[in-house]
C-alpha positions in Angstrom: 12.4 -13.6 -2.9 13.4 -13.5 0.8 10.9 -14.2 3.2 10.9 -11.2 6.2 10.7 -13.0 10.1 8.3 -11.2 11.9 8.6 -13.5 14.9 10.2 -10.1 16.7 6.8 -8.5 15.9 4.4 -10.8 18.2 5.5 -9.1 20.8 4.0 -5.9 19.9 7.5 -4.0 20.4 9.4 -1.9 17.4 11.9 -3.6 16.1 15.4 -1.9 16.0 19.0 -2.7 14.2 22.0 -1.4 16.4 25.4 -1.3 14.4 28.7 -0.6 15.7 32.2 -2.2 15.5 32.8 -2.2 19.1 30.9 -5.0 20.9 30.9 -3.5 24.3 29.2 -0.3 22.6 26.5 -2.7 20.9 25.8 -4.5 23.7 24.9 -1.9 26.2 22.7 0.1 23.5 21.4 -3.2 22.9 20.9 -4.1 26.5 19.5 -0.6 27.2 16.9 -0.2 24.8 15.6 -4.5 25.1 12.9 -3.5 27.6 11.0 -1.2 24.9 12.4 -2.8 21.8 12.8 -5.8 20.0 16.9 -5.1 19.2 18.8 -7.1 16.3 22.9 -6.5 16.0 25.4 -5.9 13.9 28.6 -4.6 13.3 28.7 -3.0 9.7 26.4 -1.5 7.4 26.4 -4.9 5.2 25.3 -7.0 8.1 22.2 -4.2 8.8 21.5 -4.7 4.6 21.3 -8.7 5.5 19.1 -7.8 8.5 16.9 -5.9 6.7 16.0 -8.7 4.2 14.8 -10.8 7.0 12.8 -8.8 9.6 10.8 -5.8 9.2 12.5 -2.8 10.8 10.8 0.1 12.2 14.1 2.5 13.0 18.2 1.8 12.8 21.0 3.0 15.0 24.6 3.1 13.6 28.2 4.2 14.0 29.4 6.0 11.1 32.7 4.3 11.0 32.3 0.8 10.6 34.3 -1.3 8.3 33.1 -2.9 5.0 30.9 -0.6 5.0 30.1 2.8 7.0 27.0 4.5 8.2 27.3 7.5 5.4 27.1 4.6 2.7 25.0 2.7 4.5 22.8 5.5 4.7 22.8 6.2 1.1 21.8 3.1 0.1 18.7 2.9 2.5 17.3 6.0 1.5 17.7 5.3 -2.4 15.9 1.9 -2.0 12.1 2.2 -2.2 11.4 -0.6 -0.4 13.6 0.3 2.8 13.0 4.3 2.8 11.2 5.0 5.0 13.0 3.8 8.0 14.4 6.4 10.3 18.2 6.5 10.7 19.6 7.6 13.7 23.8 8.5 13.2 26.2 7.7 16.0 29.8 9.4 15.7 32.8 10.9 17.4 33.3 13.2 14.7 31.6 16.4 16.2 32.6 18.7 13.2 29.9 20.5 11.6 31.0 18.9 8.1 30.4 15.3 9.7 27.0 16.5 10.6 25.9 17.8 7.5 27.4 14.6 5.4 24.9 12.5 7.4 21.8 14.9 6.9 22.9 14.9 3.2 23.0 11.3 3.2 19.4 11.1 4.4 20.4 10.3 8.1 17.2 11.7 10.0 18.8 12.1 13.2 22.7 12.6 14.2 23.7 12.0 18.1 27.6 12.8 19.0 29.2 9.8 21.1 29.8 10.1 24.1 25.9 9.9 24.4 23.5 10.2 26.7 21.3 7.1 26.6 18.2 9.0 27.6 18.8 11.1 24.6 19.3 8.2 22.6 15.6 6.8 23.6 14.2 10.1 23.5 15.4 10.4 19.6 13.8 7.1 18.9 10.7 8.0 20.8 10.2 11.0 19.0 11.0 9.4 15.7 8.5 6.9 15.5 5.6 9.2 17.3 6.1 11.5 14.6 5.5 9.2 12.2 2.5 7.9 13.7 0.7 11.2 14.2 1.2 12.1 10.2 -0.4 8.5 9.5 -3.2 9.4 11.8 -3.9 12.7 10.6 -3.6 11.0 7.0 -6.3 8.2 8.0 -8.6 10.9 9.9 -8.5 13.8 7.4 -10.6 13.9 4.3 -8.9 16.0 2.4 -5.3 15.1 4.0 -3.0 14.1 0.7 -0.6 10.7 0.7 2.6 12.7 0.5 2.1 14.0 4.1 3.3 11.2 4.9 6.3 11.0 2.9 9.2 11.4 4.9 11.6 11.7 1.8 12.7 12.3 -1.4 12.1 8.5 -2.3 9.0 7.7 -0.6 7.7 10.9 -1.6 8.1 9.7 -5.9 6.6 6.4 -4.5 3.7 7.7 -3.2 2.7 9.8 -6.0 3.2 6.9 -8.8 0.6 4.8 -6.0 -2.1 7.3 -6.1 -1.7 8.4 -9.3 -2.5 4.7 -10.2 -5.4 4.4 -7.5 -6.9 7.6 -8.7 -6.5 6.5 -12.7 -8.8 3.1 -11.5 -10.6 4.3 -8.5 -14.1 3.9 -10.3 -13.0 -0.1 -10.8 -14.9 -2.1 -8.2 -12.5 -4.8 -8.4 -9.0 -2.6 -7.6 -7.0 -4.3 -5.1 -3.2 -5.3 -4.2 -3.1 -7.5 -7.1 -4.0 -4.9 -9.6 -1.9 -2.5 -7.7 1.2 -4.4 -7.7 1.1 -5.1 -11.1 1.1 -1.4 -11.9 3.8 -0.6 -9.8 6.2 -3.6 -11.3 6.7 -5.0 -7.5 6.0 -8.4 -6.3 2.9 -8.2 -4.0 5.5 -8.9 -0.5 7.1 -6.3 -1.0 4.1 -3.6 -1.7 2.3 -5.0 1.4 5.2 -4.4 3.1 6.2 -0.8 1.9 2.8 0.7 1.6 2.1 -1.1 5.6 5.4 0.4 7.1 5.1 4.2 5.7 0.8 3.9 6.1 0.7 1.3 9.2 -2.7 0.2 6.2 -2.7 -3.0 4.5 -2.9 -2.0 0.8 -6.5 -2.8 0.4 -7.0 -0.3 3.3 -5.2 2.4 1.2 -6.9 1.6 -1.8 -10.2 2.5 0.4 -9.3 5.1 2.6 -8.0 6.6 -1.3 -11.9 6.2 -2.3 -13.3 7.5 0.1 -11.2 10.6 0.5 -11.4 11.4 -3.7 -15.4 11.2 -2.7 -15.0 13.7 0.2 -13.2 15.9 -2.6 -16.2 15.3 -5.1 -18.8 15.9 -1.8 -17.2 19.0 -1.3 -17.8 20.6 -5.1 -21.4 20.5 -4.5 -22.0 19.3 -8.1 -23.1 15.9 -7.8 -25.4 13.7 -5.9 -23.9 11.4 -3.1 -25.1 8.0 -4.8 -22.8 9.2 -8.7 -20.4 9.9 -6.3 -20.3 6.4 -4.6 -20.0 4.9 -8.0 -17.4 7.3 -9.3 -15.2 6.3 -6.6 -16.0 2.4 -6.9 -18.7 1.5 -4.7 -22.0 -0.5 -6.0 -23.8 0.8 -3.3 -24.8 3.8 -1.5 -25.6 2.5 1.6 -22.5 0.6 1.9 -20.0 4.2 0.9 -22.6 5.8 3.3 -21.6 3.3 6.1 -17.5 3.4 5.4 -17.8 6.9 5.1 -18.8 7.8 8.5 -16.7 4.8 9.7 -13.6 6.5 8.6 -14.3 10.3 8.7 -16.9 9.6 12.0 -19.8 12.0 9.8 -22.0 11.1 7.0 -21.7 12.0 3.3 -25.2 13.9 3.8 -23.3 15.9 7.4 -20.1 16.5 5.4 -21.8 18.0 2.2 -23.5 20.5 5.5 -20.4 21.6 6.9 -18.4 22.5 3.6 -21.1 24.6 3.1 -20.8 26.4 6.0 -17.0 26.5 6.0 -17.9 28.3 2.4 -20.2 30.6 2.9 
């Protein structure tokens, strides 16, 4: 099992891989973008594959033609592994024919920037990227009745997703749930579903499992058909007081205020 080097993340910056066969190219996007970014280089799609087994990796720019291995196939590859998905890829290429374009969309790219480039654009993509994703995990976190897959950015993380709360709903009554439980469900080690469910949700798994309890209880609050202490015990609590609490922690009303305002939202 590889062990991922977070070192890049104490400094509170994204990290980014750059990739392109011409140095003087990597360097000045890699130069450019330092002062926001924690940057890692490389030169072909294999060398961003090693990268990515030893640091956590919030976005990647590449060339599409790269030797050993380009950014079409490079692409591919990402976006059919579950446990590297989700990161955003951002194409670089000369080719400016439509056909190039769609390729990379097909492949999964989720951005595609014709070179010559302005670098403004380039951190304006990136920007935009990974802001995006942040305001679906906050609306996701915030909601009630928000689901998991809005925050599915894919085809892959979408099926991984559903398998994940199809498992925490089938044991969401079980007090003891947790990462371990989860992981073994899933057939992945525990590192690597820390890692996936924390880079698509930005939530440790234990987080998840909660937030998942607490928003199937919000569901059940909003029938109107059973009390709020069966309710705290269907969705794995021992104690009302303690849902009552994490409730309004998360959701910033009370189970008693919420039950209210569905009721006026129905009548």
């Amino acid at each position: 099992m590889n062990v991922k080097n977070d070192k890049e993340n104490e400094t509170g910056k994204p990290t980014l891989i750059i990739a392109d066969d011409h140095l003087e190219i990597l360097d000045f996007i890699a130069d450019d973008l330092s002062e926001s970014y924690t940057t890692l280089k490389a030169i072909n799609g294999q060398e961003i594959l090693d990268l990515l087994a030893q640091h956590t990796v919030q976005l990647i720019i590449s060339d599409v033609m790269m030797p050993i291995m380009d950014g079409f196939e490079l692409c591919r590859i990402i976006k059919s592994d579950v446990e590297f998905s989700h990161i955003p890829i951002i194409l670089l290429t000369a080719k400016n024919t439509l056909q190039s374009k769609i390729k990379g969309l097909e492949e999964g790219a989720d951005a595609y920037i014709e070179k010559p480039f302005s670098v403004a654009h380039l951190q304006a993509q990136i920007h935009s990227l990974l802001a995006n994703r942040n305001k679906v995990r906050e609306f996701f976190v915030s909601s009630p009745l928000a689901h998991i897959n809005t925050m599915a950015h894919n085809k892959a993380d979408e099926i991984f997703l559903e398998k994940l709360n199809q498992l925490i709903q089938e044991h969401i009554a079980d007090p003891e749930l947790d990462v371990e439980k989860l992981a073994q469900m899933m057939y992945m080690s525990r590192p690597t579903l820390y890692r996936k469910i924390k880079a698509i949700s930005d939530l440790t798994p234990n987080d998840l499992i909660n937030i998942s309890r607490l928003k199937k209880a919000a569901e059940l609050l909003s029938l109107g058909q059973y009390k709020i202490f069966e309710i705290a015990y269907m969705v794995g609590y021992n104690s009302q007081t303690h849902f009552g609490r994490n409730f309004q922690k998360q959701f910033g009303i009370t189970p008693s205020e919420y039950i209210e305002q569905q009721k006026s939202k129905n009548k």
